[in-house]
C-alpha positions in Angstrom: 29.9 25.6 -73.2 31.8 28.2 -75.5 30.0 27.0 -78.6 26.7 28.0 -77.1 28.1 31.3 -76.3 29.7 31.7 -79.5 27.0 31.0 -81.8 24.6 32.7 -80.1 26.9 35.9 -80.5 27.2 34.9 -83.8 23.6 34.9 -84.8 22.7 38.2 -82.9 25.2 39.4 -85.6 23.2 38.0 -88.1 20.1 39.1 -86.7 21.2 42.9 -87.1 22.4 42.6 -90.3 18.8 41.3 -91.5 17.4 44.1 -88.9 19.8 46.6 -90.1 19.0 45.6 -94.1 15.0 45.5 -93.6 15.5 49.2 -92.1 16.9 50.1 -95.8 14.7 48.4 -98.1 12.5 45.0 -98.0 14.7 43.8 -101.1 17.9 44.4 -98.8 16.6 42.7 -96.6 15.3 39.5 -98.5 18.5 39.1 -99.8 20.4 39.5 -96.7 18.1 36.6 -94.9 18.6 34.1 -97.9 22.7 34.7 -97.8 22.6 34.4 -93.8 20.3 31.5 -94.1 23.0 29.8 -97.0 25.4 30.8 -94.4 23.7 29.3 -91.5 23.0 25.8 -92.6 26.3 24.5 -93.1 27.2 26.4 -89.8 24.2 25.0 -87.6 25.3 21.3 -89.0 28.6 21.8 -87.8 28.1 23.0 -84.6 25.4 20.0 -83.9 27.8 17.8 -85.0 29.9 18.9 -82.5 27.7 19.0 -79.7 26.3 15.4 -80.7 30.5 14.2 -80.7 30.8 15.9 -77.2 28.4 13.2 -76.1 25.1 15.8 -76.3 22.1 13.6 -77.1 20.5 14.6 -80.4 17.4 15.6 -79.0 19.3 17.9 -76.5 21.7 19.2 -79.3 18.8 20.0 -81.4 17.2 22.2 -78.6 20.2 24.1 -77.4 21.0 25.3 -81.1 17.3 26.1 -81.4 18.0 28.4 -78.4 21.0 29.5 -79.6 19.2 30.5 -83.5 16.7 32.6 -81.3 19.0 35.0 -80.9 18.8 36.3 -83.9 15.6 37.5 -83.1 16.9 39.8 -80.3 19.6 40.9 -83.2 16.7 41.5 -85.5 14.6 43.7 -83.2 18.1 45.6 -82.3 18.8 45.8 -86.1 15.6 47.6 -87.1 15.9 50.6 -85.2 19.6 50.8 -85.2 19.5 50.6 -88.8 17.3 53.6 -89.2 20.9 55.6 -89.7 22.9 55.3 -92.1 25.8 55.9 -90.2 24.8 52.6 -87.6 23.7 50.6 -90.7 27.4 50.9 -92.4 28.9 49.8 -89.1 26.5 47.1 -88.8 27.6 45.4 -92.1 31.3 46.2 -91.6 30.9 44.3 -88.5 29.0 41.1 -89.7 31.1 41.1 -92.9 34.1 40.7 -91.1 32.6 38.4 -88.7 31.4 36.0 -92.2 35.4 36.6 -93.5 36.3 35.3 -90.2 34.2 32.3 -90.0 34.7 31.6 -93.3 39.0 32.0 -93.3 39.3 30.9 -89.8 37.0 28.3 -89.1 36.1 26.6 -92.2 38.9 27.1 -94.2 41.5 25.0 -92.5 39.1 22.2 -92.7 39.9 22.2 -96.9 43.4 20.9 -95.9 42.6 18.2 -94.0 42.6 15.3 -96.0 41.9 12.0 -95.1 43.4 9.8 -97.6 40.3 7.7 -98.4 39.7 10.1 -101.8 41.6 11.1 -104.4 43.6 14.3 -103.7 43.0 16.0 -107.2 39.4 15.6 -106.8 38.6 17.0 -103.5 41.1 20.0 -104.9 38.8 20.5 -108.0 35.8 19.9 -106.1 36.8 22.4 -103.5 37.5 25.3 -106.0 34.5 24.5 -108.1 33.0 25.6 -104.6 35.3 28.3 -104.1 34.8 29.8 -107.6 31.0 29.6 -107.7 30.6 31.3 -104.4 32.8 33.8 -106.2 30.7 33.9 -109.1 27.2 34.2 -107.0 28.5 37.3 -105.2 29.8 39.0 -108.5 26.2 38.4 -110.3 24.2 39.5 -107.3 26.8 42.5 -106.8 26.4 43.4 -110.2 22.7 43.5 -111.1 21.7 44.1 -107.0 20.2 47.5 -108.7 18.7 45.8 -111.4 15.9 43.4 -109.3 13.0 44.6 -109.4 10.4 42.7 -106.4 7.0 44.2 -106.2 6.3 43.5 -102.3 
């Protein structure tokens, strides 16, 4: 099935990141887990939902996207080393950066324009840019004060 391939692609990506980001600092690398881990659960959801409405049995769905999160790991123990230069680490997030634009503009954003005519129109549209504008807004304030969190680990 592609969406076993494809997701566990997609998590090795994630796993370097967080490899690649724990190679530069443990603070990078905290707050790379919690945004792939934001990232994740909507993602993981989906793609059980879509094994379950393929006719997967929940406890089968459940195990074969458990499978598929252990890739990560391999991405993680990839990341680490790689990530030791600077060079490998910048390519590393240029990569999974794109590959989160992707997801995000491809995959999930075409879902905002189906509507399905059981709510009203102007409230899914606000609700969606409330979404849209406090993703914005998280990014910005981690972006600007990134330098300015201090975590004694």
């Amino acid at each position: 099935m592609m969406i076993i391939l494809g997701d566990s692609l997609h998590n090795f990506g994630d796993g370097l990141a967080i490899g690649a980001a724990f190679s530069l600092s443990i603070a990078a690398g905290l707050s790379t887990s919690i945004a792939v881990l934001c990232h994740e659960i909507p993602h993981e959801l989906g793609d059980l939902a879509v094994l379950i409405k393929q006719g997967i049995r929940l406890r089968t769905a459940l195990l074969m996207n458990m499978m598929c999160a252990c890739s990560a790991f391999l991405g993680l123990w990839v990341g680490i080393p790689l990530g030791q230069t600077e060079t490998v680490r910048e390519w590393i997030f240029a990569a999974v950066a794109g590959m989160f634009l992707y997801v995000g503009l491809v995959d999930m954003l075409p879902m905002l324009h189906q509507y399905d005519g059981k709510s009203n129109k102007v409230t899914v549209a606000i609700l969606q840019n409330i979404g849209f504008l406090a993703g914005i807004g998280i990014i910005l304030v981690i972006a600007l004060y990134e330098d300015a969190i201090k975590l004694s680990l």
